[in-house]
C-alpha positions as a Python dict, from the first residue, in 0.01 Angstrom:
ca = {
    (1, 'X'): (0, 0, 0),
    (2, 'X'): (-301, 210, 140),
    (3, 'X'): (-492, 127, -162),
    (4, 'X'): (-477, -244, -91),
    (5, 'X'): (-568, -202, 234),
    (6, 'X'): (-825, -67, 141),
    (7, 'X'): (-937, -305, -122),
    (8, 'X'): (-885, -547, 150),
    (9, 'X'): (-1108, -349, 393),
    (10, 'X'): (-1362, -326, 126),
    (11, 'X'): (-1364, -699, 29),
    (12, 'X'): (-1396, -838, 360),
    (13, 'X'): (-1732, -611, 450),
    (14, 'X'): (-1875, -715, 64),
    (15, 'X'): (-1821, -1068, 186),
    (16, 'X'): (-1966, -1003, 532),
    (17, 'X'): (-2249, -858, 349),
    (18, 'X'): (-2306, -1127, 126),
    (19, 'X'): (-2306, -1379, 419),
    (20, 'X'): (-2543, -1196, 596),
    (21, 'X'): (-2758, -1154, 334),
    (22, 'X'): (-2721, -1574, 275),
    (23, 'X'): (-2836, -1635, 616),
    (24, 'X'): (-3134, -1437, 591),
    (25, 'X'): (-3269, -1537, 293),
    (26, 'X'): (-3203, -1887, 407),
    (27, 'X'): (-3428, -1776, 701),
    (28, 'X'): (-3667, -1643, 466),
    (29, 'X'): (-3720, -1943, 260),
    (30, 'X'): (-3699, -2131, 626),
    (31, 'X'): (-3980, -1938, 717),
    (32, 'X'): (-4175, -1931, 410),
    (33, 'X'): (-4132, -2350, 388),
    (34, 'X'): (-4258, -2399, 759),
    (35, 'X'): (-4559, -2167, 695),
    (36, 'X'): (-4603, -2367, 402),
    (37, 'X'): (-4599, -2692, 543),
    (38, 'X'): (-4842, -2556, 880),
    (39, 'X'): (-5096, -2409, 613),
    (40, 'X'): (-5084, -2766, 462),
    (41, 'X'): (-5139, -2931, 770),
    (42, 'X'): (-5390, -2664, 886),
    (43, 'X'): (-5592, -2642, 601),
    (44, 'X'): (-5545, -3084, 583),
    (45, 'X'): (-5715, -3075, 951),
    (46, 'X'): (-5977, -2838, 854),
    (47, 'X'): (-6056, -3095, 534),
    (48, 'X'): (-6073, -3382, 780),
    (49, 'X'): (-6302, -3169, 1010),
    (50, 'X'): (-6512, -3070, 702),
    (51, 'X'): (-6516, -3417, 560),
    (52, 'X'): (-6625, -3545, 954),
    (53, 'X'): (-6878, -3275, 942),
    (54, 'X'): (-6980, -3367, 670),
    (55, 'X'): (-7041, -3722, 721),
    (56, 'X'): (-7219, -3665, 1069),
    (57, 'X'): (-7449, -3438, 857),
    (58, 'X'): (-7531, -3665, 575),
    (59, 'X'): (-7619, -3972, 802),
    (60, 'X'): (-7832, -3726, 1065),
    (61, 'X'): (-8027, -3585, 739),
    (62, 'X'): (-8066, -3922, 587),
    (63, 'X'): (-8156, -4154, 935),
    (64, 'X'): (-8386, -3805, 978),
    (65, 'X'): (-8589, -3856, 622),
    (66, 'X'): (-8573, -4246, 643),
    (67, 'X'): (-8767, -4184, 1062),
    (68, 'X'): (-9012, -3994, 864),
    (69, 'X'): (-9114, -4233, 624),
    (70, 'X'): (-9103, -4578, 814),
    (71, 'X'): (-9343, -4400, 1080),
    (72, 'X'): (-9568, -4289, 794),
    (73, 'X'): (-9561, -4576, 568),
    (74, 'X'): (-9488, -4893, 779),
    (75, 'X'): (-9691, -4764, 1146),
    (76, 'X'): (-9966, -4486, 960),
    (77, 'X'): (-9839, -4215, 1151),
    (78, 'X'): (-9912, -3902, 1070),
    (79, 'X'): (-9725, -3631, 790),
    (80, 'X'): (-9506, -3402, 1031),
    (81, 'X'): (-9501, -3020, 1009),
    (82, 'X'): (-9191, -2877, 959),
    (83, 'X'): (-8929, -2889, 1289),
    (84, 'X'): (-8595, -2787, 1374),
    (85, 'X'): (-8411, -3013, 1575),
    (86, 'X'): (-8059, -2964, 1786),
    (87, 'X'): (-7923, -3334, 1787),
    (88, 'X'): (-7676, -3423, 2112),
    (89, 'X'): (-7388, -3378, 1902),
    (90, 'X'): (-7469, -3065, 1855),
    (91, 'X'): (-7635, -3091, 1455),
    (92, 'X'): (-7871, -2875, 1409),
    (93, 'X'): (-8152, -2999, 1163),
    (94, 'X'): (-8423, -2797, 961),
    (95, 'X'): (-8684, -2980, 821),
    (96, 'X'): (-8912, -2905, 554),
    (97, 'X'): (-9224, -3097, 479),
    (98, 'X'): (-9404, -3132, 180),
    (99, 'X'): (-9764, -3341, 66),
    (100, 'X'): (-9986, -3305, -194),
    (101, 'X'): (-10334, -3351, -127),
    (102, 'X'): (-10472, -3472, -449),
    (103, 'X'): (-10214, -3697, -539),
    (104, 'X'): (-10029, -3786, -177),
    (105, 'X'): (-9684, -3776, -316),
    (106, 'X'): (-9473, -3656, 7),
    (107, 'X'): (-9153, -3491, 22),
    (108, 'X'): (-8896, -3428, 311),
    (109, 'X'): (-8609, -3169, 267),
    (110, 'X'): (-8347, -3184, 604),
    (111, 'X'): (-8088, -2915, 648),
    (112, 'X'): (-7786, -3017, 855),
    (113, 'X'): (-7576, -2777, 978),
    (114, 'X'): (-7222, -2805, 1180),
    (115, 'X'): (-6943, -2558, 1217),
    (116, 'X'): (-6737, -2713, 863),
    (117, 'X'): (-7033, -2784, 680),
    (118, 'X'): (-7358, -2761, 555),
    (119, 'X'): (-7571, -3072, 379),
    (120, 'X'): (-7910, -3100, 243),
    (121, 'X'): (-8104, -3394, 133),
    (122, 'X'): (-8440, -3431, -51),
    (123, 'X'): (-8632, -3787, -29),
    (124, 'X'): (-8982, -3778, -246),
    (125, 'X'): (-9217, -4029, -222),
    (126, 'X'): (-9460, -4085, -506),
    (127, 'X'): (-9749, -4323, -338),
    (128, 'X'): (-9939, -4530, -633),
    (129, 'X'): (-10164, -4863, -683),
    (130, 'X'): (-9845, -5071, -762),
    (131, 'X'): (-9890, -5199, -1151),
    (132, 'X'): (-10273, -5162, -1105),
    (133, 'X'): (-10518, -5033, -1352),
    (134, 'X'): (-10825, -5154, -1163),
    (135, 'X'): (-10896, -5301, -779),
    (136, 'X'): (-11235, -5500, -793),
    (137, 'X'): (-11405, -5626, -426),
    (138, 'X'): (-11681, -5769, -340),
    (139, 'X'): (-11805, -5742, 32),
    (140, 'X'): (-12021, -6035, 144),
    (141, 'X'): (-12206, -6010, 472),
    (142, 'X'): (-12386, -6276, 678),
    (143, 'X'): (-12765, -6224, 656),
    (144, 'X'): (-12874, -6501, 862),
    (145, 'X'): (-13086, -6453, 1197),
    (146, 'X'): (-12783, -6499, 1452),
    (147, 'X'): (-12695, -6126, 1294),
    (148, 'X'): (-12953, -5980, 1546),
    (149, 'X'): (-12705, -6082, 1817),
    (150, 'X'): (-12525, -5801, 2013),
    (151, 'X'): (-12235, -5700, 1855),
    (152, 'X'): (-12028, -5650, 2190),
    (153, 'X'): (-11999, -5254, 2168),
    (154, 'X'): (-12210, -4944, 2164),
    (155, 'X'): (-12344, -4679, 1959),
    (156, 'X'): (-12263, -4298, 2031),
    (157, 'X'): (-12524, -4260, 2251),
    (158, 'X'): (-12437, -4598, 2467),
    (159, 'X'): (-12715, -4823, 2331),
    (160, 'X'): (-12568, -5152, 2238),
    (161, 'X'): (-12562, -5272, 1904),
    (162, 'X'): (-12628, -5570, 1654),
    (163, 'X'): (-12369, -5774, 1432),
    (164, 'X'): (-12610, -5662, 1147),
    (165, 'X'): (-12573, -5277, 1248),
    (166, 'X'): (-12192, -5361, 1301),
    (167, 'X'): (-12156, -5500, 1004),
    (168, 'X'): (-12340, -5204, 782),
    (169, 'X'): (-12098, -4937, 978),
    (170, 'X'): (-11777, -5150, 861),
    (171, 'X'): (-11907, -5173, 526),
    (172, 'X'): (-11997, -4773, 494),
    (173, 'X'): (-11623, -4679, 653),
    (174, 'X'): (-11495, -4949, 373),
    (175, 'X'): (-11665, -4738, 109),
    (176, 'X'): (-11509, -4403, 261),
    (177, 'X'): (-11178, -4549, 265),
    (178, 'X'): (-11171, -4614, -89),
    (179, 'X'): (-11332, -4266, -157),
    (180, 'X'): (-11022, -4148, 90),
    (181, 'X'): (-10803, -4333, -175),
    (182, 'X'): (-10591, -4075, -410),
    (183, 'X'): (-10685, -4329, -706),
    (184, 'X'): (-11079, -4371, -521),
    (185, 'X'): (-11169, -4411, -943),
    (186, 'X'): (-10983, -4733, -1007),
    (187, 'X'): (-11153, -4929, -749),
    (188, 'X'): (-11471, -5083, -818),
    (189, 'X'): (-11666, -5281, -547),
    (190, 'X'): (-11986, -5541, -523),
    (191, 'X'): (-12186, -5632, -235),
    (192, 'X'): (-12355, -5920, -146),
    (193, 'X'): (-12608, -6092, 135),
    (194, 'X'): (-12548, -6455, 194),
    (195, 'X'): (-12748, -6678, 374),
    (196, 'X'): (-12789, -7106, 258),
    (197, 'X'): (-12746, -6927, -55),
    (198, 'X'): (-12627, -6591, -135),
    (199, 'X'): (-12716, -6256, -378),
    (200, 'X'): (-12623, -5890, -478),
    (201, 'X'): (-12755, -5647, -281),
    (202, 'X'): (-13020, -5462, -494),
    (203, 'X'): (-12961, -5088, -596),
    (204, 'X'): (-13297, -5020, -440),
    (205, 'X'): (-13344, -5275, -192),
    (206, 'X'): (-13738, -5219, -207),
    (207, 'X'): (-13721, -5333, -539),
    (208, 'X'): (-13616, -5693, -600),
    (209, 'X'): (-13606, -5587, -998),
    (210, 'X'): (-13349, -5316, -964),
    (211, 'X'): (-13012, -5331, -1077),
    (212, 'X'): (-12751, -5588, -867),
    (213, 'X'): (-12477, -5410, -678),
    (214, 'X'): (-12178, -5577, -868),
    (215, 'X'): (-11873, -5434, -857),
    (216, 'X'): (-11859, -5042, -981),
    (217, 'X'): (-11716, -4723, -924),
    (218, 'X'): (-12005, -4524, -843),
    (219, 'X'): (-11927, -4536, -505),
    (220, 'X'): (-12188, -4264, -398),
    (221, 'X'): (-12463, -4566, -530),
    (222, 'X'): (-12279, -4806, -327),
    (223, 'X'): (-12280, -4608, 15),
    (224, 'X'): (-12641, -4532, -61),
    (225, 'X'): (-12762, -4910, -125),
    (226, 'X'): (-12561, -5027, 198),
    (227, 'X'): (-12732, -4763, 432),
    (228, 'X'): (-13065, -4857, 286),
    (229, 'X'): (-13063, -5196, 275),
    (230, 'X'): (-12933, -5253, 653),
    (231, 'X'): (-13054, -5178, 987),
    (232, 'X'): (-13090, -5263, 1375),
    (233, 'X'): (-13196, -5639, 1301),
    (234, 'X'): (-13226, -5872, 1043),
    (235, 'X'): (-13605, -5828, 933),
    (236, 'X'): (-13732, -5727, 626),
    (237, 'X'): (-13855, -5370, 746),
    (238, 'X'): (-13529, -5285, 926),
    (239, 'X'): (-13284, -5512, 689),
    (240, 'X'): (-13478, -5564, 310),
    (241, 'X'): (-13139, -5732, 214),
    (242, 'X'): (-13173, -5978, 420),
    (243, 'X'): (-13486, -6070, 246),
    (244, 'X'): (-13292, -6217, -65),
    (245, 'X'): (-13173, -6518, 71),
    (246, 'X'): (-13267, -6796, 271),
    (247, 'X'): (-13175, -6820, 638),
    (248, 'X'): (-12882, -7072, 787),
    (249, 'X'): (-12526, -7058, 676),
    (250, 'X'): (-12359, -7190, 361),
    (251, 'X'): (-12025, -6985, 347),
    (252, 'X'): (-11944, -7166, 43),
    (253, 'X'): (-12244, -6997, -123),
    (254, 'X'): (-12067, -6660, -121),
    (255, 'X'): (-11746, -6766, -250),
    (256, 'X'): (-11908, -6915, -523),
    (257, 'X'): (-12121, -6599, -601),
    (258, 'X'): (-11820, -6412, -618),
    (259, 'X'): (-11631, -6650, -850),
    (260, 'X'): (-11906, -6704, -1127),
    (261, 'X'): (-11915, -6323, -1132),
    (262, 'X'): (-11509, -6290, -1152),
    (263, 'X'): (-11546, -6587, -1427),
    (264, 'X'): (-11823, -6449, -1640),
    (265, 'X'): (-11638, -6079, -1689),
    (266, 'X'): (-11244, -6189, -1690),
    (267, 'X'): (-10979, -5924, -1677),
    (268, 'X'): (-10975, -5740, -2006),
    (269, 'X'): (-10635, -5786, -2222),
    (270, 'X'): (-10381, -5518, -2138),
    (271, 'X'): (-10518, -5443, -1790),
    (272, 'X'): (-10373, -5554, -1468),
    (273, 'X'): (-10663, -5600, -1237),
    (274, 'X'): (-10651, -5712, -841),
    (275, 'X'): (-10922, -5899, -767),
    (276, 'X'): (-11046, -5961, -387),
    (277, 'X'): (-11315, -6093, -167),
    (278, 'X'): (-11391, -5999, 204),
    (279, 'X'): (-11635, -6227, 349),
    (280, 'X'): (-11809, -6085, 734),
    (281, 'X'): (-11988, -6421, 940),
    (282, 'X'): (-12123, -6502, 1279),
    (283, 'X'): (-12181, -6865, 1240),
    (284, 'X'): (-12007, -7146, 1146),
    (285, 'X'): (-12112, -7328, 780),
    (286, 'X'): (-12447, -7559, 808),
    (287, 'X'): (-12586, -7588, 498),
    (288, 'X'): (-12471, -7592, 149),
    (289, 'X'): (-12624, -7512, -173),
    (290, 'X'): (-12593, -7692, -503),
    (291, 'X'): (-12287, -7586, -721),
    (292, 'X'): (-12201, -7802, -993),
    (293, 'X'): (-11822, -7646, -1006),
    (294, 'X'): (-11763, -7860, -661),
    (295, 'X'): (-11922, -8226, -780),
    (296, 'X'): (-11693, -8465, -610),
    (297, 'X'): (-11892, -8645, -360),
    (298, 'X'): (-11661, -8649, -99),
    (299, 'X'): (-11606, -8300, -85),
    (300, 'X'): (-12016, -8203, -88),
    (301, 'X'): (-12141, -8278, -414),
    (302, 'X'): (-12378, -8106, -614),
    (303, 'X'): (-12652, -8058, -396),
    (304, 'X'): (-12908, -7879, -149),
    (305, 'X'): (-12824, -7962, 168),
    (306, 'X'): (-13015, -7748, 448),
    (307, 'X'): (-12948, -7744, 842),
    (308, 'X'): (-13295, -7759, 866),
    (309, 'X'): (-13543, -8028, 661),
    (310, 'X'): (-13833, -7719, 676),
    (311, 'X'): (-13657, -7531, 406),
    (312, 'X'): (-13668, -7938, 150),
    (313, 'X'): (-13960, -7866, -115),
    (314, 'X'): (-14276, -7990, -15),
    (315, 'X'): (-14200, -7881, 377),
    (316, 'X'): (-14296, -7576, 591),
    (317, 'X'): (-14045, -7378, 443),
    (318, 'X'): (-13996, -7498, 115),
    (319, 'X'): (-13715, -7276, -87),
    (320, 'X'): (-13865, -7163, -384),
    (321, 'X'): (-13505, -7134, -620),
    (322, 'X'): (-13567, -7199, -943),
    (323, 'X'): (-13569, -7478, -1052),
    (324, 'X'): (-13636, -7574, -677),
    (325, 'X'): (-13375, -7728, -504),
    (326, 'X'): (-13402, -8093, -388),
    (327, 'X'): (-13323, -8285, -86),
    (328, 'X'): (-13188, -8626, -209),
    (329, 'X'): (-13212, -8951, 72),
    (330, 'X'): (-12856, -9048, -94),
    (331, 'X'): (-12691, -8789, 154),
    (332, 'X'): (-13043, -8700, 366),
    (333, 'X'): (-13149, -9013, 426),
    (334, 'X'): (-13118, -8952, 830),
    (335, 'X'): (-13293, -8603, 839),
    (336, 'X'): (-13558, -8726, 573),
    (337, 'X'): (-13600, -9054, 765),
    (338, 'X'): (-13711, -8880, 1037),
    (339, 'X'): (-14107, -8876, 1102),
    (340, 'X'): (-14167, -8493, 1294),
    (341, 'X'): (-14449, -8301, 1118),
    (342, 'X'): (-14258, -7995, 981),
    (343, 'X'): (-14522, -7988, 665),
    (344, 'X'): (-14770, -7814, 863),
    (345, 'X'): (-14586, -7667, 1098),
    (346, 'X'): (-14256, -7477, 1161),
    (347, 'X'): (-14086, -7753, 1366),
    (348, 'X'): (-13722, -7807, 1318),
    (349, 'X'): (-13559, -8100, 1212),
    (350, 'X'): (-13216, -8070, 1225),
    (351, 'X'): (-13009, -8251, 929),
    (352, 'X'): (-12650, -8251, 1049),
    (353, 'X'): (-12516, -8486, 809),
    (354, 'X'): (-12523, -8128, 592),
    (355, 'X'): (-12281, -8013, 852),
    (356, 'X'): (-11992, -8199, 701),
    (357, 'X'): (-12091, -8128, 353),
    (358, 'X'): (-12106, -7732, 403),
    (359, 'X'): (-11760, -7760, 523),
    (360, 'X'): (-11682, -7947, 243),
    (361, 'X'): (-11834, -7683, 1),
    (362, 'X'): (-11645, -7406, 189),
    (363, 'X'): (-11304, -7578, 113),
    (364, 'X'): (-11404, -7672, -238),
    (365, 'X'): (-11470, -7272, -343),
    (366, 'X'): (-11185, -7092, -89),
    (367, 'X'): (-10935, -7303, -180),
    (368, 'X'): (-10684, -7274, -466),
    (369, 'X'): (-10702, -7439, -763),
    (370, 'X'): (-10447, -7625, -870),
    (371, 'X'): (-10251, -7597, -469),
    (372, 'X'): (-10245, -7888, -199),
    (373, 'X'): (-10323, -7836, 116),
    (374, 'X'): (-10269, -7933, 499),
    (375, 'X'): (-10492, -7869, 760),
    (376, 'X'): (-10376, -7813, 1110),
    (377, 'X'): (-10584, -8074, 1335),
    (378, 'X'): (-10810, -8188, 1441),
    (379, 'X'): (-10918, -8281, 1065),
    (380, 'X'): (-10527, -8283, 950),
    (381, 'X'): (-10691, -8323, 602),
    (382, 'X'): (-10510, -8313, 268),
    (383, 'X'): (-10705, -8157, 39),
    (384, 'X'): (-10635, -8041, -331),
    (385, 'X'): (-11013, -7985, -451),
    (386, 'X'): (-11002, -7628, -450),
    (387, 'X'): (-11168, -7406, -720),
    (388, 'X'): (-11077, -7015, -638),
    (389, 'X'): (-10895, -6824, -915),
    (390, 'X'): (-10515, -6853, -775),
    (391, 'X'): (-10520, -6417, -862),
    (392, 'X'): (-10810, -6317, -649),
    (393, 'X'): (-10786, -6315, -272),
    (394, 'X'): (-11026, -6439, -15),
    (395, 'X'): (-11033, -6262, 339),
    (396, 'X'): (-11281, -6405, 624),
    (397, 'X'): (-11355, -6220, 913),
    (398, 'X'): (-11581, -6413, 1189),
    (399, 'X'): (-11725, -6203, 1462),
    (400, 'X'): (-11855, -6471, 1715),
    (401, 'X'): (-11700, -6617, 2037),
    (402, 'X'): (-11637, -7000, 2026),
    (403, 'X'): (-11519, -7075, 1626),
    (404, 'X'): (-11455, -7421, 1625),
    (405, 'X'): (-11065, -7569, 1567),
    (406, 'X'): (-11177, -7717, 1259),
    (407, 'X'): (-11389, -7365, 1115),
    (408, 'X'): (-11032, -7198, 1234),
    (409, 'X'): (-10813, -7418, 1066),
    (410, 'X'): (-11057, -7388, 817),
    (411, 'X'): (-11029, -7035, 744),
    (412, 'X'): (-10682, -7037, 827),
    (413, 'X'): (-10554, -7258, 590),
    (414, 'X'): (-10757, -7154, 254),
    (415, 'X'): (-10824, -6823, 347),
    (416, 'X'): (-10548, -6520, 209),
    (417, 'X'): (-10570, -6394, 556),
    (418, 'X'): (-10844, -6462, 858),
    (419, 'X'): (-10939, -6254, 1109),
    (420, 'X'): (-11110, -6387, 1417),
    (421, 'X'): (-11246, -6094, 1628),
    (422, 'X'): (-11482, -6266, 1892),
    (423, 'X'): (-11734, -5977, 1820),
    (424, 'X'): (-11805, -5724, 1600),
    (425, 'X'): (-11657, -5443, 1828),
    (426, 'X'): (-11357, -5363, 1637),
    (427, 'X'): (-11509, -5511, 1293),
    (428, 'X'): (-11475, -5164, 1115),
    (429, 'X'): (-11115, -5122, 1266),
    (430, 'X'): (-11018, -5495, 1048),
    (431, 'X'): (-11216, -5410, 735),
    (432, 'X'): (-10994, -5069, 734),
    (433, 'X'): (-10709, -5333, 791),
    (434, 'X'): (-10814, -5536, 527),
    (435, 'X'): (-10844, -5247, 261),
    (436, 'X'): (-10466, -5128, 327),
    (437, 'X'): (-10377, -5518, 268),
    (438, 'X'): (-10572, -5522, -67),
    (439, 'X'): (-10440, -5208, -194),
    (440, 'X'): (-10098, -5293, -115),
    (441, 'X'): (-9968, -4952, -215),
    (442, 'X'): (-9637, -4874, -234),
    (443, 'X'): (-9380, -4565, -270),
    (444, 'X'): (-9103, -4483, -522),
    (445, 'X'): (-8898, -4354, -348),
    (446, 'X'): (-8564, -4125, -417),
    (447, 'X'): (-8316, -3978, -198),
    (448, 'X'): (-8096, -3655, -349),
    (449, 'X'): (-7829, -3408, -232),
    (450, 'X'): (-7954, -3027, -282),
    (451, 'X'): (-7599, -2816, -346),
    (452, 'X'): (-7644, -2555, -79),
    (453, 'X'): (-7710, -2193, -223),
    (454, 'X'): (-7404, -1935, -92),
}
């Protein structure tokens, strides 16, 4: 009987035991499955937080690189140094800045950094001469006597200065630009003088048998025949340029210069060549030249036609182009009609029925070929006459108060783009315009994630 109590006694503390020892490992597993389940949801709010981080990081690096370049490439500012930054939401940004002076590929490398996370992102920019083996220009500037004119600004030393002088420091700053220019070797660039009729500047402009200035890459020559062949006025001692063609305006003439050269040396097979002209005036169109490529009559015709009846052959003035030019009474007959002496003397007899006609010649070589065209009035003229290569573009800049709404609409209609400045103050400030336009570089661009190091 004692044994079974015993047995009894024994039993009943094993099963005590055993329940016990069931309650705590169900408290153990308990325990183990809620710090399970909070290490889940801890480390799932640290991955959110991370992720966040992450995000805030990647769009602060990325609005950071894309600052950099629209202020570089669309305003001109400045390459920045390298910066750290503390955004107010607390990102902190390193950034690392990168250009190569030969070529002017750029690169910007931003750190972000928040508590969960650290990004980095590279952008590169390669800068080129998009699909361009070769960027020919020729320059034209107005050599007639209304050049001598002030220009509306001053020197460095505060003495006021001409159009002409104006005109020559534009030109020279051109030339630097393009020496400036990473690919300075593919550009080539002409200039010419224009007057009624229009010519190359001469690589030595003492010498009226040297070489034309057509379009090259010897840019050194080039600077060197613009300084000597301009000065403070228009005369042949300050200005020997200025000497090559005869005074009065025929705008047309220089357009047309330009496109027989273009015509005679097209762009070689397998080369992609951009082709541009940049004409500088200070006076609206008066005269025209002959040019048989415009021969309609009612846009000019092929003929002379002078503002002044001095310059007709057998007159005070007679131009001496060979074979001479002639003054015909089927679109003269007013001037020639009229019965002042300006054989033996210099007196001027103005012919401005050749006013109409020089317009008419301006339109005929700016314009388009092959393109129709509506004037803004007062002419509101259709016109579809137009000669100019469709692939080489035409820029005008005028430099004189009062152009006329029919010169501006004009210019503004035919032209690729016109710029009317008034003066000739802020004439090398648009020709530096004018070169960024032609270049019309543009950036490859890439944007990559660096892996952080540990």
């Amino acid at each position: 009987m004692q044994q079974l109590k015993n047995y009894l006694k024994n039993k009943g503390r094993l099963t005590g035991f055993a329940s016990y020892s069931m309650v705590l490992l169900i408290a153990l597993i308990s325990i183990l499955i809620v710090s399970l389940i909070q290490s889940r949801l801890l480390l799932s709010i640290y991955r959110r937080q991370s992720l966040s981080d992450t995000l805030v990081n990647e769009y602060a690096a990325e609005s950071e690189i894309y600052d950099i370049f629209t202020r570089v490439v669309t305003y001109g500012a400045t390459f920045p140094p390298d910066d750290v930054l503390t955004l107010p939401d607390g990102t902190q940004l390193t950034i690392d800045t990168e250009e190569d002076p030969i070529t002017g590929d750029q690169a910007v490398t931003v750190t972000a950094r928040r508590p969960y996370a650290v990004t980095i992102l590279r952008g590169d920019r390669t800068v080129t001469v998009t699909g361009t083996d070769r960027v020919e220009i020729i320059l034209a500037i107005d050599c007639t006597g209304s050049m001598d004119n002030p220009s509306g600004t001053v020197d460095g030393f505060g003495k006021p200065t001409t159009r002409i002088e104006e005109a020559e420091n534009a030109a020279l700053a051109f030339v630097d630009a393009i020496i400036a220019h990473p690919n300075y070797d593919r550009f080539y660039i002409g200039v010419e003088v224009f007057g009624i009729d229009a010519a190359w500047l001469k690589v030595d402009p003492l010498d009226v048998t040297s070489a034309d200035l057509t379009p090259t890459n010897n840019h050194a020559q080039v600077r060197t025949s613009i300084a000597a062949s301009f000065g403070h006025d228009t005369s042949f001692i300050e200005s020997p340029a200025c000497s090559l063609v005869i005074d009065n305006t025929s705008i047309g003439s220089s357009f047309a210069l330009a496109r027989d050269y273009f015509m005679a040396y097209p762009v070689p097979l397998g080369l992609t060549v951009k082709r541009a002209e940049v004409l500088i005036t200070d006076g609206a169109p008066n005269s025209r030249m002959p040019y048989a490529d415009c021969p309609d009559t009612d846009f000019g015709g092929d003929n002379f036609c002078p503002a002044f009846r001095h310059f007709c052959p057998g007159k005070f003035y007679e131009n001496t182009k060979i074979p001479q030019w002639q003054c015909d009474n089927a679109y003269m007959s007013s001037c020639l009609a009229k019965r002042e002496d300006d054989v033996t003397t210099p007196l001027i007899v103005n012919c401005n029925e050749c006013q109409g006609r020089s317009r008419d010649f301006v339109r005929c070589v700016l314009a388009k070929s092959g393109t129709t065209y509506t004037e803004p009035p007062p002419s509101s003229l259709v016109y579809s006459g137009g000669v100019r290569d469709p692939d080489v573009d035409a820029y005008v800049v005028t430099i004189y108060n009062g152009v006329s709404p029919e010169i501006r609409g004009i210019f503004e209609t035919y032209a690729t783009k016109y710029f009317d400045l008034g003066n000739a103050a802020n004439l090398t400030t648009i020709l530096g315009d004018i070169f960024d336009d032609i270049v019309t570089s543009t950036s490859s661009f890439t944007l990559r994630r660096i892996i952080p190091a540990p």
